[in-house]
C-alpha positions in Angstrom: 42.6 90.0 62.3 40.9 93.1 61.9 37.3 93.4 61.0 36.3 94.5 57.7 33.2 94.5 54.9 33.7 92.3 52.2 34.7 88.8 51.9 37.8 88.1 50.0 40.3 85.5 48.3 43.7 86.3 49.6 46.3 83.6 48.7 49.6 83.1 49.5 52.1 81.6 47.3 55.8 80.3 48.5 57.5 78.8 45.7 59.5 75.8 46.0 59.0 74.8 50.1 58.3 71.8 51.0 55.9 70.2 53.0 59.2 68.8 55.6 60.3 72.5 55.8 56.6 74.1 56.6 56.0 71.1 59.5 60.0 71.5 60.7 59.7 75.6 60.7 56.1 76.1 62.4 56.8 73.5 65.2 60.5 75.0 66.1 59.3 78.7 66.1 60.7 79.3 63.4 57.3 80.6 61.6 55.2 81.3 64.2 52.7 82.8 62.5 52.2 80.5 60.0 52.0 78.2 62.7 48.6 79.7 64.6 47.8 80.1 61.3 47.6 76.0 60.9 46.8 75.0 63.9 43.4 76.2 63.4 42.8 75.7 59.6 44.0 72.5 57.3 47.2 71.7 56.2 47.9 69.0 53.8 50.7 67.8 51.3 50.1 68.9 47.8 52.1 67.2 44.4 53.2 69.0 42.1 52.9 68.8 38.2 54.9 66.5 36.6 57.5 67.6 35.2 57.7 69.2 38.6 59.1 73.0 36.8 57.3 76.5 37.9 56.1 77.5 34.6 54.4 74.2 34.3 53.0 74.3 37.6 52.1 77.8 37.8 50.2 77.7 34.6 48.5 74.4 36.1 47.8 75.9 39.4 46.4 79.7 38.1 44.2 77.7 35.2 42.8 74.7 37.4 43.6 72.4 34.6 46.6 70.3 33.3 49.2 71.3 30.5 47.2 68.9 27.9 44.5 71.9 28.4 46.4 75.0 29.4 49.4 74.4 26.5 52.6 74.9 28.9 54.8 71.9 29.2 58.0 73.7 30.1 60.2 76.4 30.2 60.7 76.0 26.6 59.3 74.3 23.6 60.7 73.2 20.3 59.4 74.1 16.8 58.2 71.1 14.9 59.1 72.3 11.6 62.9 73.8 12.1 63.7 72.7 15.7 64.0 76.3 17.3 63.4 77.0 20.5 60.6 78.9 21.4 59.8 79.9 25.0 56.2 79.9 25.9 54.8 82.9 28.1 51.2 84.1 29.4 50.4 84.7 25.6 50.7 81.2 25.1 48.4 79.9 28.4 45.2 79.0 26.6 43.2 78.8 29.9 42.4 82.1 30.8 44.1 82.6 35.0 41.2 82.7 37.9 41.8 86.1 38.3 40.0 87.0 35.0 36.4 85.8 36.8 37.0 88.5 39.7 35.8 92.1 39.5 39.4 93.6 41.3 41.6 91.4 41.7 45.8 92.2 42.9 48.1 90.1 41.3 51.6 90.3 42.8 54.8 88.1 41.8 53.2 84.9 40.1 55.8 83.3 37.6 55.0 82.3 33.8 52.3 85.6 33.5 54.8 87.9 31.7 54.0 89.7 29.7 51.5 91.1 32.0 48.0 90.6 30.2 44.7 92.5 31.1 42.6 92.0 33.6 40.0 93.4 35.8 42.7 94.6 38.3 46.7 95.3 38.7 49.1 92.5 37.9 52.9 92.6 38.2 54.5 89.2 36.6 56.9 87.0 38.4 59.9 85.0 36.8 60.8 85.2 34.0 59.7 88.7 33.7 62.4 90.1 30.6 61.7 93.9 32.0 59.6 96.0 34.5 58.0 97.7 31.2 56.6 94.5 30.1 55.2 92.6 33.8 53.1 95.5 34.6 49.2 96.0 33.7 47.8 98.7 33.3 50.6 100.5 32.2 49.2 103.4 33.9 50.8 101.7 37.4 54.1 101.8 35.6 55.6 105.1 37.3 54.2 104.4 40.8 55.7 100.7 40.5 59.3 102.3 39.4 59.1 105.2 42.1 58.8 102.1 44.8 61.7 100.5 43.1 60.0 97.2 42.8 62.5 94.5 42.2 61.2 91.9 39.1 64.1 89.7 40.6 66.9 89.1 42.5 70.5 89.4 41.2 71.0 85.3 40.8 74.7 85.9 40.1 75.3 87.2 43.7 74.4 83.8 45.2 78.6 82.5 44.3 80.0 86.0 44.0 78.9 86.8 47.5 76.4 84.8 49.5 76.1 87.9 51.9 74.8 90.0 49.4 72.5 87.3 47.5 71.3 86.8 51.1 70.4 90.8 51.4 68.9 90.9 48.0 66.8 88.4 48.7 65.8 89.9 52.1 65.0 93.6 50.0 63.4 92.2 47.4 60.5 90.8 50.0 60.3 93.7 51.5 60.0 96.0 48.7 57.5 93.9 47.1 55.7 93.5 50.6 55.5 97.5 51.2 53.7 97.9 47.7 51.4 95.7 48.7 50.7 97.0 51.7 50.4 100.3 50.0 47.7 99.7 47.4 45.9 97.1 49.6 42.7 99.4 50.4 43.1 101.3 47.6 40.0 99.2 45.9 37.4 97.2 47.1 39.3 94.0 46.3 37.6 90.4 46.0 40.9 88.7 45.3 44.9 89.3 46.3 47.2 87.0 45.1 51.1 87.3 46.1 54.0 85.4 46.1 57.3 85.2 47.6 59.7 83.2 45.2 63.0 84.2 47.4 62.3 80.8 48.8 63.0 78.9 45.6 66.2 81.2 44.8 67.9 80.4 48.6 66.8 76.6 48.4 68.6 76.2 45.1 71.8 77.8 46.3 71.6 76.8 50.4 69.5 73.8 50.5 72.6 72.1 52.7 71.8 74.5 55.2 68.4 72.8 55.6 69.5 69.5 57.0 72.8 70.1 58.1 73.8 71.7 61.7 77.1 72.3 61.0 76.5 74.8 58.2 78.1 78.3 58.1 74.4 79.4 56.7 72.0 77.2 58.7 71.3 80.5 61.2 70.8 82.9 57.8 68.5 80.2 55.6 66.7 80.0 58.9 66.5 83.7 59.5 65.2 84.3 56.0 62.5 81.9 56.7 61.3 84.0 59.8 61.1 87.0 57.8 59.0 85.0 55.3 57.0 84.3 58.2 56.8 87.4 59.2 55.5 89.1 55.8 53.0 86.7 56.3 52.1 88.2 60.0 51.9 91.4 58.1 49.4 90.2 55.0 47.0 88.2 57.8 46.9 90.9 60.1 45.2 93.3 57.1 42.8 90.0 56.4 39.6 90.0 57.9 37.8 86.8 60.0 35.6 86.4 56.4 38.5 86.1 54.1 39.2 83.0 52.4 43.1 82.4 53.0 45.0 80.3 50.8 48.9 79.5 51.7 50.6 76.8 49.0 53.7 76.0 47.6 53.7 74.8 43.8 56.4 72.4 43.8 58.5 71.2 46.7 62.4 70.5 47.4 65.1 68.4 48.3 68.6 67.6 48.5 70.6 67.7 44.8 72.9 64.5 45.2 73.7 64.4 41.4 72.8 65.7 37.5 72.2 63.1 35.1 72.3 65.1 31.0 69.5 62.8 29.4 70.8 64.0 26.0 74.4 62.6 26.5 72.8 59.1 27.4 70.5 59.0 24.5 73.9 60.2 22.6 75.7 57.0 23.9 73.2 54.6 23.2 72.8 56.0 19.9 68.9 57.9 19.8 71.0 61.4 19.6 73.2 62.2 16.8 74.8 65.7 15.7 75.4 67.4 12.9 78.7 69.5 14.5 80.5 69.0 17.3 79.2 71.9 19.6 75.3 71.4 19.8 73.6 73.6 21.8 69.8 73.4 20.4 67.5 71.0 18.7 68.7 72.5 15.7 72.0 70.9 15.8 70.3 67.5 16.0 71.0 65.6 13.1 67.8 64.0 10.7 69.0 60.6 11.7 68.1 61.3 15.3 65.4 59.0 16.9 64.8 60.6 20.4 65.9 63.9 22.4 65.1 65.6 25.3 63.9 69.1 26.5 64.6 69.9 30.5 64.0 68.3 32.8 63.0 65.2 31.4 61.0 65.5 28.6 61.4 63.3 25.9 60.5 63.5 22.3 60.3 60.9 19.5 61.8 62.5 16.1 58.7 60.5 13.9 57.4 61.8 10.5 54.6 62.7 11.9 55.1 65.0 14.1 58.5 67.0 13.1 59.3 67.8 9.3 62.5 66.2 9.6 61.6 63.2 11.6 62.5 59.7 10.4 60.5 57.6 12.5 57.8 56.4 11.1 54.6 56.5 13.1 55.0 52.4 12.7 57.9 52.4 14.6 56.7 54.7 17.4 55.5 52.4 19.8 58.3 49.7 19.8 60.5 53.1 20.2 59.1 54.1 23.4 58.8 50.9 25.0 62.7 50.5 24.5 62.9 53.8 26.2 60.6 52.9 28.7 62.6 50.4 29.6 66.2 51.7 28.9 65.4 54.7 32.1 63.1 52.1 34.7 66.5 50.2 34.4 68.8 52.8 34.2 71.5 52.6 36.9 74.8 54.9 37.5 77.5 54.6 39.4 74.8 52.4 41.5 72.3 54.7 41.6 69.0 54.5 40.3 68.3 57.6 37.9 64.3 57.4 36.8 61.5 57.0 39.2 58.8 56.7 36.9 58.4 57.0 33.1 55.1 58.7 31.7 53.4 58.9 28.7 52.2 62.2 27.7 49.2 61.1 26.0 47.7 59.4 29.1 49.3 61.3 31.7 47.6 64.8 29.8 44.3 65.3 29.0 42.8 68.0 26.4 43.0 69.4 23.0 47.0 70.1 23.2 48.2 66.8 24.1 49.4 66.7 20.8 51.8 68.8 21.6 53.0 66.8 24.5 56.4 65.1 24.9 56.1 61.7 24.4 57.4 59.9 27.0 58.3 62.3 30.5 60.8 61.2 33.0 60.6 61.8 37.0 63.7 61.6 38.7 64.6 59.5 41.6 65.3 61.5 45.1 68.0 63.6 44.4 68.6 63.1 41.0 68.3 66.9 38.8 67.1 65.5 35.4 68.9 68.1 32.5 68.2 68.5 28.7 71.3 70.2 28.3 73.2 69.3 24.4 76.4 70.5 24.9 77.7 68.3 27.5 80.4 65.4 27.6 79.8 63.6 30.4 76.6 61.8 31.5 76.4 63.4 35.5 77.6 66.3 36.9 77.1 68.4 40.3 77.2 72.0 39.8 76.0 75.3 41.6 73.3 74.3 42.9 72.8 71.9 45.6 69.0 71.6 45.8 66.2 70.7 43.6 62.5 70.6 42.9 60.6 68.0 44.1 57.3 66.5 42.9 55.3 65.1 46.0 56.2 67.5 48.9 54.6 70.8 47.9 51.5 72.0 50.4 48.7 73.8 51.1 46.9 75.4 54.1 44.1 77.0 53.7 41.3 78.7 56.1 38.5 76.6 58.0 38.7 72.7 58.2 37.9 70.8 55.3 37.7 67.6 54.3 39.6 67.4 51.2 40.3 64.0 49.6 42.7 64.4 47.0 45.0 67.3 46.8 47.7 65.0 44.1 47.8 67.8 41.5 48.5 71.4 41.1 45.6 72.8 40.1 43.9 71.8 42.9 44.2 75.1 44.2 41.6 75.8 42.2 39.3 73.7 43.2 39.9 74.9 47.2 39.2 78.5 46.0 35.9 77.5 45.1 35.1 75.0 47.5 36.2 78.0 50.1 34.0 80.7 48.2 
């Protein structure tokens, strides 16, 4: 590390490894520089939030505070008083990010922040970011970013069309993101840099198989991608100085997808879902005389009068309702599987002044099993594209000097290492 003058907050994010991967990588040689990296700092496991989704724990993890605070339970949200869709973005985070308490901060990559809001700073957004135009701030970075040809996102559709290519997109998109980094890294006196790689998340979705198993055609390539993760790394903590604060996290782990089970088809065939048409495909299509539905991944919402204008439970009925339900998924069983790990309630796993707008009962799914909201399904599991999934309790965290930390169960601890670090 070279030295420099002013003591800074760099942190690393790499969405969607697991803990198993990081120790696995490092001790193989694999990542050696994330190794020397941990052998003299900490390195812990980290959960994730529950439901275990980016936006969620993203939002969690940039706010230092949990969705009954910061407003985000998912990737989407459903209007109480029609049943529309709505899909949340940084507008809707009502925690303002850490980033707004620095004086220059560089914000590179970090999902759920499009559109790009000010800041004292740059910030280019992460997924899902609808257009360059919109995940940049200040606009006044807008021609520089183009002229670089920063990449918002990799071309998803490549990943079955042809692996090779998905597998070169991903390895470009680092690198272009990396070099603009690199570029504007002196260019202020920064006190924080935050960046993240989310090519990690992309190839564990579409090659988690190559993970575990020797055999695989990709095991050398899901490897190889890895090192150059580890190497962009080599490149960001050579420009850090011995002062800085380094922070190197995941937000959610992974794991092997053994199955999908659509929670909206079960609570169809045990009559909690019914349709007005034949072809659902929103909340909209739910008939009044529905009693329950889900959101992805697992969230599930009472239809009572006092909550949604069309609801027909009463607020009476409520609490035998979700104690069926509670009961109906600890027990649930398919194809002698267990399906649901745990069953929450949202107004005692959240706390804040939106838990009103929490689900009302959120599902975690057993290892391996891919929790889906879908409507417009006819059978109650599935396995498609992808053959890994997020994972709640395997995210992790490394982070400079050794610390005692005693509890890092949630995702917006990060947070609360920051400061403890500053």
């Amino acid at each position: 590390m070279e030295t420099k003058k002013k003591k800074r907050n760099i942190l690393i994010g790499l969405d969607g490894v697991p803990h198993l991967l990081i120790e696995r990588y490092t001790r193989k040689g694999i990542m050696p520089n994330l190794r020397r990296f941990i052998n003299s700092n900490t390195f812990l496991k980290m959960n994730s939030s529950v439901p275990e989704v980016s936006s969620v724990a993203w939002s969690s993890i940039i706010t230092g505070t949990n969705p009954g605070e910061h407003g985000i339970f998912g990737f989407m949200d459903v209007n109480h008083r029609n049943y529309s869709l709505m899909f949340p973005d940084a507008r809707d985070l009502q925690v303002a990010p850490f980033w707004q308490r620095y004086k220059q901060a560089a914000v590179i990559n970090v999902p759920s922040t499009y559109p790009a809001q000010p800041m004292n700073g740059f910030l280019i957004s992460g997924f899902v970011s609808i257009d360059l135009e919109g995940a940049v701030y200040p606009r006044s970075m807008l021609d520089e970013i183009k002229t670089s040809r920063y990449r918002i996102d990799v071309n998803n559709s490549l990943a079955k069309e042809s692996p090779s290519g998905f597998i070169d997109d991903l390895h470009k998109t680092l690198e272009v993101r990396l070099k603009f980094l690199e570029k504007i890294w002196d260019r202020e006196e920064r006190d924080l840099i935050v960046f993240v790689v989310s090519g990690t998340d992309r190839l564990n979705h579409y090659f988690w198989n190559a993970f575990d198993d020797i055999s695989n055609s990709y095991k050398s390539t899901f490897e190889e991608y890895y090192n150059l993760v580890d190497r962009a790394i080599g490149r960001i903590l050579d420009r850090c100085t011995d002062d800085d604060n380094v922070i190197i996290f995941s937000e959610h782990g992974f794991e092997t997808l053994d199955v999908e089970f659509y929670v909206n088809r079960f609570l169809q065939e045990k009559g909690y879902v019914q349709y007005k048409n034949d072809d659902p495909k929103t909340p909209v299509d739910l008939d009044i005389t529905t009693k329950a539905f889900a959101l992805d991944p697992g969230r599930i919402y009472i239809n009572s009068s006092d909550k949604f204008l069309f609801g027909r439970v009463k607020p009476t009925e409520k609490e035998t309702l979700m104690t069926e339900l509670e009961i109906l998924f600890k027990n649930l069983v398919i194809d002698g599987k267990k399906m649901i790990k745990k069953v929450y309630r949202g107004n005692l796993l959240y706390k804040g002044p939106f838990v009103k707008n929490a689900p009302d009962l959120i599902l975690l799914g057993e290892d391996g099993v891919d929790l889906k909201g879908k409507f417009s399904v006819k059978k109650m599991t599935d396995k498609r594209m992808f053959n890994g999934k997020h994972k709640h309790n395997n995210a992790f965290i490394t982070f400079s000097r050794k610390k005692e930390i005693q509890d890092t169960s949630k995702p917006y601890d990060v947070e609360k290492i920051i400061k403890l670090l500053e």
